[in-house]
C-alpha positions as CSV (number, residue, x, y, z in Angstrom):
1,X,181.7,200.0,-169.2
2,X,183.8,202.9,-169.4
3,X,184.7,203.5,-166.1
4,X,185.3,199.3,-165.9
5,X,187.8,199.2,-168.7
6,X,189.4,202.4,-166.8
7,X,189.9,201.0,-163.6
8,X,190.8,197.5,-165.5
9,X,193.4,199.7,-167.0
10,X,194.9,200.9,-163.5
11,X,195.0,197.6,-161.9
12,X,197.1,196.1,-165.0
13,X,199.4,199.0,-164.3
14,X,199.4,198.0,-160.3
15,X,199.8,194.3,-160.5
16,X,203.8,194.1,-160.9
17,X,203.9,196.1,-157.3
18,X,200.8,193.9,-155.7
19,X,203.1,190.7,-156.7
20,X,206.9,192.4,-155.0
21,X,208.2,189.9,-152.7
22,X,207.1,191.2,-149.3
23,X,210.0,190.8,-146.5
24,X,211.4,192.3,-143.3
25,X,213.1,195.0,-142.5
26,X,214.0,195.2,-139.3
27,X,216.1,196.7,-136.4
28,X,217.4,198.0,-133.5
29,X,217.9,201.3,-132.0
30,X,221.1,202.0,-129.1
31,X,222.9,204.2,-127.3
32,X,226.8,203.6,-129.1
33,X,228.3,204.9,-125.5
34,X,226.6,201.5,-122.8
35,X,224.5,199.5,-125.8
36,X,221.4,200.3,-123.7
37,X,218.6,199.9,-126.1
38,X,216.3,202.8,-126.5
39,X,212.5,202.4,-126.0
40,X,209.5,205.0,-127.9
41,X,211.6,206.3,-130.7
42,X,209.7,206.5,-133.9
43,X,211.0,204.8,-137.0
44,X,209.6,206.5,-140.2
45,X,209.9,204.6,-143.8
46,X,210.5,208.2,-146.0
47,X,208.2,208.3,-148.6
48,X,205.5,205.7,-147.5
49,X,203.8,207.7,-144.7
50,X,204.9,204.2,-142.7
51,X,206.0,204.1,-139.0
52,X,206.9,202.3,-136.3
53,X,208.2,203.0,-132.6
54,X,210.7,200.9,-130.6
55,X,210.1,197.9,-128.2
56,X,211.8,198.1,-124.7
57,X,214.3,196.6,-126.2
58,X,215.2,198.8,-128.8
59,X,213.7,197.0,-131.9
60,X,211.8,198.0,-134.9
61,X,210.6,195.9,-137.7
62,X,208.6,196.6,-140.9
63,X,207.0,194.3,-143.4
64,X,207.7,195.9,-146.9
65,X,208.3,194.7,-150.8
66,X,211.7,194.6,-152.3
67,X,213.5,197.2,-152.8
68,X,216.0,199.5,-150.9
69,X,214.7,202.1,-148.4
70,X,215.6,205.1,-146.3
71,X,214.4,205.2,-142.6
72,X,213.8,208.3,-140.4
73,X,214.6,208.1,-136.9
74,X,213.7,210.3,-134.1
75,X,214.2,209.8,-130.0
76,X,213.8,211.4,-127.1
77,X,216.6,210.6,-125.0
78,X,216.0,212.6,-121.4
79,X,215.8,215.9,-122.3
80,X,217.3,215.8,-126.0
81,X,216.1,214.5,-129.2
82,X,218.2,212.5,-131.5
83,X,217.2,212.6,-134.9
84,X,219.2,210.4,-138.0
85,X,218.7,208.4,-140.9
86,X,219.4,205.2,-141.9
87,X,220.4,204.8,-145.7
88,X,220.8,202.1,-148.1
89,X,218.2,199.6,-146.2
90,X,217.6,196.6,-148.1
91,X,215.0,194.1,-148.8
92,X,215.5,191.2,-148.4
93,X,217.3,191.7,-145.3
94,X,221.0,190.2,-144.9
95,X,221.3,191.4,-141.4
96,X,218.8,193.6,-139.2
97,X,220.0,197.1,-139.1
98,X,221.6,199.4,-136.7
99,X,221.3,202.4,-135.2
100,X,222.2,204.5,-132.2
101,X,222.0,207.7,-129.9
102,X,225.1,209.4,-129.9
103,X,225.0,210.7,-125.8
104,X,226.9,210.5,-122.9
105,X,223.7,210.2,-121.0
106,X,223.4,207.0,-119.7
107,X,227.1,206.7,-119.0
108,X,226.9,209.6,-116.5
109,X,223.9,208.2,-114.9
110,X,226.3,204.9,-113.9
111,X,225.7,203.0,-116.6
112,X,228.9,201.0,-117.8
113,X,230.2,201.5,-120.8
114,X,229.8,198.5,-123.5
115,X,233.3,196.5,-124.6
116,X,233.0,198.5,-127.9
117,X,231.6,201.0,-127.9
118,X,230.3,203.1,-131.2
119,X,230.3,206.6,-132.0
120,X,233.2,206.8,-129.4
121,X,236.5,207.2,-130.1
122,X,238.1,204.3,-127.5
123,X,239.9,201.9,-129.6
124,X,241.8,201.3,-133.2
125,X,242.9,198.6,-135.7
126,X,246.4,198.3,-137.9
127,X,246.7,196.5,-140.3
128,X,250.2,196.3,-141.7
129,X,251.4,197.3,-144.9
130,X,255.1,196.6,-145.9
131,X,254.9,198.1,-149.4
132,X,254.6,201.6,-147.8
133,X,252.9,204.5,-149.2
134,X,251.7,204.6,-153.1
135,X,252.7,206.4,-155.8
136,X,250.0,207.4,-157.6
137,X,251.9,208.5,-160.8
138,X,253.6,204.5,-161.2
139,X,249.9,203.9,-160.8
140,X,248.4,206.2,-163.8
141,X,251.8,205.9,-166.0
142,X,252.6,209.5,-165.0
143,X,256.0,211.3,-165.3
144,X,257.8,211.6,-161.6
145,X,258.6,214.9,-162.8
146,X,255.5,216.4,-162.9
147,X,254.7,215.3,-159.3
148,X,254.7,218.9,-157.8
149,X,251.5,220.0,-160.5
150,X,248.2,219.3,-158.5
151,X,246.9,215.9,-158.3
152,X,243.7,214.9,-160.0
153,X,242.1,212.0,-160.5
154,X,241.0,212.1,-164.3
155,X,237.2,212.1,-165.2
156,X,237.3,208.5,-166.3
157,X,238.5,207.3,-162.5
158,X,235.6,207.7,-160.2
159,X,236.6,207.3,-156.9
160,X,233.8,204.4,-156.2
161,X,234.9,202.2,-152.8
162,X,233.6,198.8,-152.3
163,X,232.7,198.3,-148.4
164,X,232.7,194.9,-146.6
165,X,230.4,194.7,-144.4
166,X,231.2,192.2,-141.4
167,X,229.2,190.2,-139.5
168,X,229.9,191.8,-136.3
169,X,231.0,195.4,-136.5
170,X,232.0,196.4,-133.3
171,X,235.3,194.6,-133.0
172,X,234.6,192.0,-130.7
173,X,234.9,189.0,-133.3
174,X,238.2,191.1,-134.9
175,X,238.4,191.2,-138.3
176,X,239.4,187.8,-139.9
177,X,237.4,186.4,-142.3
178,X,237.3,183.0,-140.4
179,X,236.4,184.9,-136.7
180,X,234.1,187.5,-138.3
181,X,233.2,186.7,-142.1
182,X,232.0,189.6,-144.5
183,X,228.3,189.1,-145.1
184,X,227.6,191.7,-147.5
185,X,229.6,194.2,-149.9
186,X,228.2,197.4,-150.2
187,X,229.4,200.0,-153.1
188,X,228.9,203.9,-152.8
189,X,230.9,206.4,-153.9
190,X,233.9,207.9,-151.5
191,X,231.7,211.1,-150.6
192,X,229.0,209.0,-149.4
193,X,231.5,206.7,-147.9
194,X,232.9,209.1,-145.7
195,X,229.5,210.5,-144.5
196,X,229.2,207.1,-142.9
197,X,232.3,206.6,-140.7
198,X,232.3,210.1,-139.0
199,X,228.9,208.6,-136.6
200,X,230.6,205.5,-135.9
201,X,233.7,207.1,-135.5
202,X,233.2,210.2,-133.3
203,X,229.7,211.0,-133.3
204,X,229.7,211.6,-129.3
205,X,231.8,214.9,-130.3
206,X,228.3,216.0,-132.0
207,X,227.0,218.5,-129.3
208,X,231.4,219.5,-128.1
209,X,232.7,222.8,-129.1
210,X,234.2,223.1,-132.3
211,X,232.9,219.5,-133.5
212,X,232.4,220.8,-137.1
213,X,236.1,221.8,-137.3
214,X,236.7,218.5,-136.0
215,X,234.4,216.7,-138.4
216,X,235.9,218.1,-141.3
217,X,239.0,217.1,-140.5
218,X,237.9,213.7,-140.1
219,X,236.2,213.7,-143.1
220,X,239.6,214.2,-145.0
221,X,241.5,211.7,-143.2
222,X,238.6,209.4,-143.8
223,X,239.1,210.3,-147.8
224,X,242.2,209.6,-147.6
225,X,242.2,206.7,-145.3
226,X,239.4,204.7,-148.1
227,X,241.1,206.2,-151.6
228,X,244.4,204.4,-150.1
229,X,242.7,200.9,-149.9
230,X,240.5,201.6,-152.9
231,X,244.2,201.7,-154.8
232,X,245.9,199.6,-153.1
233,X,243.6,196.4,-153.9
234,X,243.9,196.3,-157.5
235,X,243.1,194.0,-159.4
236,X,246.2,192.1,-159.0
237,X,245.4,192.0,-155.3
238,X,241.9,192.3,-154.7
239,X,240.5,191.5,-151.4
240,X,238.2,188.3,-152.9
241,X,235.9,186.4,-151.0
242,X,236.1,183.8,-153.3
243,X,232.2,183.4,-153.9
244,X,229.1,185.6,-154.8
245,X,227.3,187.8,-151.8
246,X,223.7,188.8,-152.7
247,X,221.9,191.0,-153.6
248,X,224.9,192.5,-155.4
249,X,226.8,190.0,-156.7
250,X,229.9,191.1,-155.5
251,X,232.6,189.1,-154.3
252,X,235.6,191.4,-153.0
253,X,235.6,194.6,-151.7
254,X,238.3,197.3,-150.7
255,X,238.0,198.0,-147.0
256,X,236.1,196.8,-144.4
257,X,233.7,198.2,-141.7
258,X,235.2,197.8,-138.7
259,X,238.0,199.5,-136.8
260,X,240.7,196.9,-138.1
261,X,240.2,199.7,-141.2
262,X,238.1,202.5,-139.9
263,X,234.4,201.8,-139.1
264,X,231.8,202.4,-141.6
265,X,227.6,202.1,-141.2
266,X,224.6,203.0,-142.2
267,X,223.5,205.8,-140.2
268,X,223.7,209.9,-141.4
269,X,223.6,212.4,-138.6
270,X,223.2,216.1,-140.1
271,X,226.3,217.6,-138.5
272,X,228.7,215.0,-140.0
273,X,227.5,215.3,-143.3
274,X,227.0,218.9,-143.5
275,X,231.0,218.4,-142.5
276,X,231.9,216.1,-145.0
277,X,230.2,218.2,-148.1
278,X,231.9,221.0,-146.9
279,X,235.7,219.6,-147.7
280,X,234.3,217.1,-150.3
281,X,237.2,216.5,-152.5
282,X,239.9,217.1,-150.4
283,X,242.8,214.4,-149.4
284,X,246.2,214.8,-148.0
285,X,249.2,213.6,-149.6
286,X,252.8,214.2,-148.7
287,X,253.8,217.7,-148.7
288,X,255.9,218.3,-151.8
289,X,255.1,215.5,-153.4
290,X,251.1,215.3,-154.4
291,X,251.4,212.1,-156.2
292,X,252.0,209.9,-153.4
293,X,249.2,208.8,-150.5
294,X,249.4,206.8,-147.6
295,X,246.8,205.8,-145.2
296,X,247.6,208.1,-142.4
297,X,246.2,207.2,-139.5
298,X,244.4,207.9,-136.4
299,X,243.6,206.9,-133.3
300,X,241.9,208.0,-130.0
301,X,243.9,209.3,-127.7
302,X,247.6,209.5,-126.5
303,X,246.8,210.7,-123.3
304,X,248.4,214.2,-123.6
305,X,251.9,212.3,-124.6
306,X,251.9,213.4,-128.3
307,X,251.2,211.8,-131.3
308,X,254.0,210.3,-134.2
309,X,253.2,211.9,-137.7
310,X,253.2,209.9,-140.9
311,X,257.0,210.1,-142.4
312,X,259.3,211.2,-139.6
313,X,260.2,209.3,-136.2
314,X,260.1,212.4,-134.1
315,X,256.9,212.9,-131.7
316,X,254.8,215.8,-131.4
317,X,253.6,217.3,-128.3
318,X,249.9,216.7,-128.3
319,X,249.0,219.0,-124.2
320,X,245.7,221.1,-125.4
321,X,245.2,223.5,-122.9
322,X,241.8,222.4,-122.6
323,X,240.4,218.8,-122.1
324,X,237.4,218.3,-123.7
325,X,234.3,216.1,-122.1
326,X,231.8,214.1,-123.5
327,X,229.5,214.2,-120.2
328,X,231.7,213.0,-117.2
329,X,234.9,211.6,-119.0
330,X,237.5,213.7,-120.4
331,X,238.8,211.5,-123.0
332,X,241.7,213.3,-123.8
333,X,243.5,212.3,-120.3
334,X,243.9,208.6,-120.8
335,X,245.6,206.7,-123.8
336,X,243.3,204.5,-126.2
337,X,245.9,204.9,-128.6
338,X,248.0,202.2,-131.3
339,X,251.1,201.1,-129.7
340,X,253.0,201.6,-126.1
341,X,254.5,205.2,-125.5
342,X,258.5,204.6,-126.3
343,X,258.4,207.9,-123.5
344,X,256.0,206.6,-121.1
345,X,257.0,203.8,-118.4
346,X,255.1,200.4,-118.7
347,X,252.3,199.3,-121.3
348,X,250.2,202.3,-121.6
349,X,249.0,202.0,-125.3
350,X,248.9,206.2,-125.7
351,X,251.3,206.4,-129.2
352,X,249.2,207.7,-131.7
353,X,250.4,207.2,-135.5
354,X,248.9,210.5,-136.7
355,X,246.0,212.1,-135.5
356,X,244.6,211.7,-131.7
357,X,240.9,212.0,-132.0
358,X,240.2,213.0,-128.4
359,X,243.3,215.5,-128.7
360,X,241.6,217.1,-131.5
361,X,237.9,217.6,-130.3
362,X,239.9,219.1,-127.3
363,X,242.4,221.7,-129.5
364,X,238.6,222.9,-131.5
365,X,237.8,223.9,-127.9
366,X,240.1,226.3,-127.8
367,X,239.2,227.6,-131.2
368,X,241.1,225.4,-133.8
369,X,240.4,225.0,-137.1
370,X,240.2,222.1,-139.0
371,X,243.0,222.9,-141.0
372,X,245.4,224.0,-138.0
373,X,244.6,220.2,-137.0
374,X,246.0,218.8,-139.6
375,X,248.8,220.7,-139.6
376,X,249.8,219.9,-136.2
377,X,249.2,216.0,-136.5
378,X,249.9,215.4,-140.3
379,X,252.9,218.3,-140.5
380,X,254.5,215.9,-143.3
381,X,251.2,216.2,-145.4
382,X,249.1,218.8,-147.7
383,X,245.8,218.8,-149.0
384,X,245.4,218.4,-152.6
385,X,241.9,218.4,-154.6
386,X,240.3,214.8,-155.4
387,X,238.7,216.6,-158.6
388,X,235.9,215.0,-160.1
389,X,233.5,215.3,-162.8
390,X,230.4,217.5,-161.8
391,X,231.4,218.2,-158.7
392,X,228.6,221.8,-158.7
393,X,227.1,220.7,-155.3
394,X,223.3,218.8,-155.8
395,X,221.3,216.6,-153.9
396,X,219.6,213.5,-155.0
397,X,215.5,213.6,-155.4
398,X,213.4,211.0,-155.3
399,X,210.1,209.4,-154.4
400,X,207.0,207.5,-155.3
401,X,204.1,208.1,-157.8
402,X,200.8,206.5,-156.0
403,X,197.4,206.9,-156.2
404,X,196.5,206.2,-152.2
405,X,197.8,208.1,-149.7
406,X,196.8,204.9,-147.5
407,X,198.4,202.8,-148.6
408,X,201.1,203.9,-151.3
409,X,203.0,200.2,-152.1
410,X,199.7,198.9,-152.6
411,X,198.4,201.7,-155.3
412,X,202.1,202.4,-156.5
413,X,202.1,203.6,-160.4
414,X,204.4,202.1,-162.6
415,X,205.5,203.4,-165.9
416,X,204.7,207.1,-164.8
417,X,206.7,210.3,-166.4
418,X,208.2,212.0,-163.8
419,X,209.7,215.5,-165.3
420,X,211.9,218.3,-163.5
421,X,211.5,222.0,-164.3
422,X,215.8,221.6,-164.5
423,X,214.7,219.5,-168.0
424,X,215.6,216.2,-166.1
425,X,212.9,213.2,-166.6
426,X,213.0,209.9,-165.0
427,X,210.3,206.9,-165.6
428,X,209.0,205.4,-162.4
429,X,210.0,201.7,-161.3
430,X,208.0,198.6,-160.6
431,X,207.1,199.9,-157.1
432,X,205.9,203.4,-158.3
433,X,209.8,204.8,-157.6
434,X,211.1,207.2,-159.6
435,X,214.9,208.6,-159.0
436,X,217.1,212.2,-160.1
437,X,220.9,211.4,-159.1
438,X,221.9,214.8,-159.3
439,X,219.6,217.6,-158.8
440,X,221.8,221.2,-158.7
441,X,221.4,222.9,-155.7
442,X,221.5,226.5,-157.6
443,X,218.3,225.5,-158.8
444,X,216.8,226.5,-155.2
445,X,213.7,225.1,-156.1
446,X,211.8,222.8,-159.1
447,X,208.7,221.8,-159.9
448,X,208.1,217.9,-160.3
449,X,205.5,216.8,-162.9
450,X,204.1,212.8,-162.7
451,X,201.9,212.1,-166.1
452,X,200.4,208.0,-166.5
453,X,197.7,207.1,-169.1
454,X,194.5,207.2,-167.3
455,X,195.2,210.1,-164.5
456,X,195.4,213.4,-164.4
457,X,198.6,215.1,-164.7
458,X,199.8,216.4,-160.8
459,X,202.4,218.9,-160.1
460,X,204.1,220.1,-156.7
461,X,206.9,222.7,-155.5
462,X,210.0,221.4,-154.2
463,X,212.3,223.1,-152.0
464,X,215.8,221.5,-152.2
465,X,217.8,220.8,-148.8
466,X,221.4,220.0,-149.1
467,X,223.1,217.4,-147.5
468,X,220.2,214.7,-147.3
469,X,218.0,212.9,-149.7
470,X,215.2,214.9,-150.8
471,X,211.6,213.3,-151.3
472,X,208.6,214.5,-153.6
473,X,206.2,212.0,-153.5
474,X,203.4,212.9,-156.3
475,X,200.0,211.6,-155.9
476,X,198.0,211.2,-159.2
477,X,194.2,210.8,-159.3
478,X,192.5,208.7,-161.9
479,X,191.0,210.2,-165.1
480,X,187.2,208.4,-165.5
481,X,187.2,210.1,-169.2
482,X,190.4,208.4,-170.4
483,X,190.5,206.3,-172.8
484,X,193.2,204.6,-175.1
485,X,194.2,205.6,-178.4
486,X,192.3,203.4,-180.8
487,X,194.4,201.5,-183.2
488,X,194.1,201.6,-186.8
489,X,191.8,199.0,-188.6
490,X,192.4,200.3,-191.2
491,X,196.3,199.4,-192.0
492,X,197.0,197.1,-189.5
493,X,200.6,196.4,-190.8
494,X,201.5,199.6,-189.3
495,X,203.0,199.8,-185.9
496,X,201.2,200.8,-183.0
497,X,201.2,204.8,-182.0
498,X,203.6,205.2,-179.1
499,X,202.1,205.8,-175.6
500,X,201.9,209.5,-174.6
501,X,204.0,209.1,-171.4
502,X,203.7,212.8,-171.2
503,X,200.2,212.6,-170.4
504,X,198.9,216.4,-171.9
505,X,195.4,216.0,-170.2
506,X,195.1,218.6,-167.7
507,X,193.4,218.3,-164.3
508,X,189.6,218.3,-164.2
509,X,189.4,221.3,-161.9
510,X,192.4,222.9,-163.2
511,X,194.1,222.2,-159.7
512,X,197.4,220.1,-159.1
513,X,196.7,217.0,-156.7
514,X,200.4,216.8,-156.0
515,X,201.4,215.6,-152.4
516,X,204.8,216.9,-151.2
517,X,205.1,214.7,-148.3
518,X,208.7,215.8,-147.6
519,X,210.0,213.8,-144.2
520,X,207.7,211.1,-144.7
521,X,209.2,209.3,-147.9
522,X,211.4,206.6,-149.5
523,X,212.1,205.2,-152.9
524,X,211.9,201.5,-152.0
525,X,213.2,199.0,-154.6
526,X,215.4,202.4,-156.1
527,X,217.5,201.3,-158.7
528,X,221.2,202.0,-157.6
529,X,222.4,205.3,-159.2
530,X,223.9,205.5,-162.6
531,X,227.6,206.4,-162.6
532,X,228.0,210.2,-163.5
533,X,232.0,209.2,-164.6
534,X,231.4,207.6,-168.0
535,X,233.7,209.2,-170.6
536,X,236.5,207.1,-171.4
537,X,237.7,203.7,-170.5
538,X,239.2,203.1,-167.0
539,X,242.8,202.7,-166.7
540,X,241.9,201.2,-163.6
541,X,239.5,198.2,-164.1
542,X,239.7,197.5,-160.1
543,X,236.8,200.9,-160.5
544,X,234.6,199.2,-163.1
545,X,231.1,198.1,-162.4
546,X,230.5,195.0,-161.5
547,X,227.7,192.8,-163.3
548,X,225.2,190.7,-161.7
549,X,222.0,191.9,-159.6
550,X,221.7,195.3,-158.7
551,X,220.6,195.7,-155.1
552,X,218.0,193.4,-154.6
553,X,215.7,196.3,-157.2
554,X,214.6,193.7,-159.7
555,X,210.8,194.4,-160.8
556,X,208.9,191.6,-159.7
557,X,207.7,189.3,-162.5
558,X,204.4,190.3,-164.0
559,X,200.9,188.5,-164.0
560,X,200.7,184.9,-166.0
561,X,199.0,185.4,-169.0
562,X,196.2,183.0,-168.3
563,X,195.5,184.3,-165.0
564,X,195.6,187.8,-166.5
565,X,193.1,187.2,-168.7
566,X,190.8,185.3,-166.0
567,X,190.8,188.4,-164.3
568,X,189.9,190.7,-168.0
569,X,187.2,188.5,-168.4
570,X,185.8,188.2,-164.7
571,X,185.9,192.4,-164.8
572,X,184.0,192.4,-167.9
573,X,181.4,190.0,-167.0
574,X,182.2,188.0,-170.0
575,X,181.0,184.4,-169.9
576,X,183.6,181.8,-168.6
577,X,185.2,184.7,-166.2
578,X,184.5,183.1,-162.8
579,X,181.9,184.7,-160.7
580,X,180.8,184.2,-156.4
């Protein structure tokens, strides 16, 4: 009877996940140069041990319970491997995901190259702003005078961007609300924001000389670029929709994900975001005046015709002596650029208002930095320091606590203690997920500890990796000597004893039963991560939170009560519990 009321006990624990709303999440998989879908890559769900390969035409598609996901992606493309993930996946499912190869492979083997093409820097939106650059101190009430002292955004100003995410991303339906309407609003932080338009942007500089430099300064264009819109739409001028979007309940957003702003998706290639944490924090703003930002732009290429800097009329040469090639085209020798050439004869579209894109991936050839870049395009400009509250670099951790390596939705633990040797604990979700924000990086390495009443305690080693999620899925066993803390007959008025979520019992055979399944895991259904800005009220309500349903991570609704005890008494063989 023991051993009934034990595993009775377990299954009560199990029924919120067994009763998540089960959906699709689905996708496909292309190269961003022709749109040629690519066949036999595998599609990994991190964190269940889940996966999936592509269909000839590129398509994936997974059958999971609510919650948000992260997705692994590997494929062999000829003789190279493409690896990436996918973040932020969703379900339910507004719109099936994307992702691509970022190679010049099938180009040079005579494919044609798709109308827009992503990941390759061949076309660029304007949109036009009269007002001209901000002033940051009219914003924040500060004194003009002390615009030379560095610029910092204050603790209580997190720079949070809301993302509209359009129905057709590559440009072909523009970027009107009527043509191509948002479908979903998406809200991250600006660092994680800018880890996702580098890809889209330029990821076919990936395997070019002197792509990092060229990366990083992308990365602080891109900063710059999003922190402009995310003050510009206040709240006296918000973008609104006008209606709710779920899951999140938003209904305006800052910027959009196309190249009518700068593109933005999903996908996180390693080089791009090693790039971006390594000049996290820095934006340009006019030289000799820090308090004033603008959204200084960019563009493919001008051809070798020079580029137009952001505050003065004058061009700058913009010949590399080198011409760098992504496979068989040279980008840098044709114009993709914002407007006609005032110094070129006929419509030739090669002025670029700030930085060319295929003029810089050509300058790192010949040994550029990143900052020698920015120089040259942006001379009018210096970087300044976005400071922000604990900026010490850290990765997030995160992760399920399950009982079957099988089959880990269905046996997910709820209401587990998951503790970090750093002090940190964190209680898992609905769907056995449990979450750390900000793990520090100096820590090198921490031991996670899962505890639930009615299994033994499990332990495992973790070995933190910057720059991507980090997964520590625990497996716990079950216990067959637990049992509950009796309650006291004796003065029944009292309250109950809490629940010892710490779970003290030690293994059976002294050894941990911890599964570090690193690679292969997700938090589905994670909730979305708490703000680390608190501290003061916003001067700035366009950066509060907005309320309504977070992310589509509800907990499903738990067991009717009748039905619940149906199945106590059908487990106990207690008369009126139905039998076969």
């Amino acid at each position: 009877m023991r051993q009934i009321f034990v595993a009775l006990i377990a299954l009560i624990v199990l029924l919120p996940t067994s009763q998540a709303f089960a959906g699709e999440l689905s996708g496909r998989l292309a190269d961003g140069w022709t749109d040629t879908p690519i066949e036999g890559a595998t599609v990994e769900v991190l964190g269940l041990n889940v996966q999936t390969t592509t269909d000839a035409e590129g398509r994936w598609e997974f059958d999971l319970p609510e919650g948000e996901y992260e997705l692994a992606i590997e494929a062999p493309v000829f003789d190279e491997r493409h690896q990436s993930r996918l973040v932020h996946q969703r379900v339910p499912q507004l719109r099936p995901a994307r992702a691509y190869v970022y190679t010049s492979a099938f180009y040079d083997r005579g494919v044609p190259a798709a109308p827009y093409p992503v990941g390759l820097p061949s076309t660029s939106g304007r949109i036009e702003d009269p007002a001209g650059p901000l002033e940051l101190w009219r914003l924040w009430g500060r004194d003009p005078e002390m615009a030379s002292a560095l610029y910092e955004i204050p603790a209580s100003q997190p720079p949070i961007i809301r993302v509209g995410r359009r129905a057709d991303h590559t440009g072909a339906q523009g970027c009107t609300d009527s043509s191509n309407p948002i479908v979903a609003i998406d809200e991250m932080t600006l660092d994680e924001y800018v880890k996702g338009v580098l890809p889209p942007e330029i990821g076919v500089f990936r395997n070019l000389a002197g792509a990092s430099e060229v990366y990083k300064a992308f990365a602080i264009a891109a900063r710059s670029y999003g922190l402009y819109f995310v003050l510009r739409y206040g709240p006296g001028n918000r973008r609104d929709l006008g209606r709710s979007v779920p899951p999140h309940n938003y209904s305006w957003f800052h910027i959009d994900d196309t190249a009518c702003n700068q593109r933005y998706d999903d996908q996180r290639l390693t080089i791009t975001t090693n790039a971006a944490e390594a000049v996290s924090e820095l934006i340009m703003v006019k030289r000799g005046s820090p308090s004033t930002i603008d959204k200084y732009e960019y563009a493919a290429s001008c051809g070798k015709h020079g580029s137009r800097p952001a505050y003065q009329s004058a061009i700058v040469p913009d010949n590399a002596p080198t011409s760098a090639c992504a496979g068989s085209w040279c980008g840098h020798n044709s114009c993709a650029a914002h407007e006609d050439h005032p110094n070129v004869s006929g419509s030739d579209r090669c002025l670029v208002r700030g930085i060319c894109q295929w003029g810089s991936i050509s300058w790192a050839a010949s040994g550029k930095t990143y900052t020698w870049m920015l120089d040259h395009y942006q001379p009018n400009t210096e970087l300044r320091t976005l400071a922000s509250a604990g900026s010490e670099p850290a990765v997030r951790l995160t992760g399920y606590v399950y009982e079957d390596p099988d089959d880990i939705t269905g046996s997910a633990i709820a209401g587990a203690t998951v503790r970090l040797s750093d002090g940190q604990q964190a209680t898992s979700g609905a769907n056995g997920a449990y979450n750390f924000d900000r793990v520090l990086l100096s820590e090198g390495e921490v031991t996670i500890e899962a505890s639930a009443p009615g299994y033994h305690t499990a332990t495992l080693e973790k070995t933190l990796e910057a720059g991507v999620t980090n997964w520590g899925s625990i497996r716990l066993e079950l216990d067959p000597d637990w049992e509950p803390e009796p309650e006291d007959p004796e003065d029944p008025e009292l309250p109950d004893d809490p629940v010892d979520a710490g779970s003290d019992v030690p293994d059976a055979d002294g050894a941990d039963v911890g599964v570090d399944d690193a690679g292969f895991d997700d938090a589905g259904g994670v909730a979305r991560p708490e703000n680390p800005w608190t501290g003061g009220e916003s001067q700035m309500s366009v950066l509060s939170a907005s309320p309504g349903v977070s992310g589509g991570c509800q907990a499903a609704p738990g067991l009717p009560a009748p039905l619940l005890l149906t199945l106590v008494l059908f487990l106990l063989g207690v008369p009126g519990g139905r039998r076969r």
